[in-house]
C-alpha positions as CSV (number, residue, x, y, z in Angstrom):
1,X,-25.3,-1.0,8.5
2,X,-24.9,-3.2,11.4
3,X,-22.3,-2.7,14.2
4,X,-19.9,-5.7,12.8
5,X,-19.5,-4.1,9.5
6,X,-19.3,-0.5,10.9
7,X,-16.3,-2.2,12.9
8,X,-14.7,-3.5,10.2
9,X,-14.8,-0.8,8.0
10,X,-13.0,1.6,10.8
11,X,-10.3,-1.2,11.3
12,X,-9.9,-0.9,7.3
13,X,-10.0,2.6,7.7
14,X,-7.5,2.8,10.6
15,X,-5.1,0.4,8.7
16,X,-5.3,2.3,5.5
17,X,-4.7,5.4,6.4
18,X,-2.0,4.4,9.1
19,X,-0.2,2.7,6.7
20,X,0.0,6.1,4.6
21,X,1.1,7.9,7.7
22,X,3.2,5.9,8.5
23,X,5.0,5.8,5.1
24,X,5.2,9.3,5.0
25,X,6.3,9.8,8.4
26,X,9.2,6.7,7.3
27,X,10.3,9.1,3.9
28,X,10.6,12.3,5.6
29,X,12.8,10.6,8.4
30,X,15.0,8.4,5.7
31,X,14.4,10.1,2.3
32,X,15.4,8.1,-0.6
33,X,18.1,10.5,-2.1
34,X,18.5,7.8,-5.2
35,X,15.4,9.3,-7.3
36,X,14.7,12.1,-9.1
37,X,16.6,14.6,-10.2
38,X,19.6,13.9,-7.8
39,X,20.3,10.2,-8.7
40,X,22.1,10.3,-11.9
41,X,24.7,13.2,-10.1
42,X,24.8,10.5,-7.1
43,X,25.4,7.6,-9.4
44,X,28.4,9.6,-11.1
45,X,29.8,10.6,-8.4
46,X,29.9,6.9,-6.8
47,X,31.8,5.8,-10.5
48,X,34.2,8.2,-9.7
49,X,35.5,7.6,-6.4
């Protein structure tokens, strides 16, 4: 392979996989509490109030 594509493929690499870090980091800071098992118990309990 030459150096150009070698290049791009880390940049794809680095953007990929930063994105998915990123994402992960982003749900374990703000975790989305309205899926799952919890979000028909947080639904109700919205109605009610």
């Amino acid at each position: 392979m030459s150096a150009i594509a070698i290049i791009m493929m880390v940049i794809a690499c680095v953007t990929v996989f930063g994105g998915v870090i990123f994402a992960l980091i982003n749900l374990q800071r703000n975790p989305d509490e309205l899926s799952g098992e919890f979000a028909d118990e947080e639904r109700l309990s919205r109605k009610t109030l």
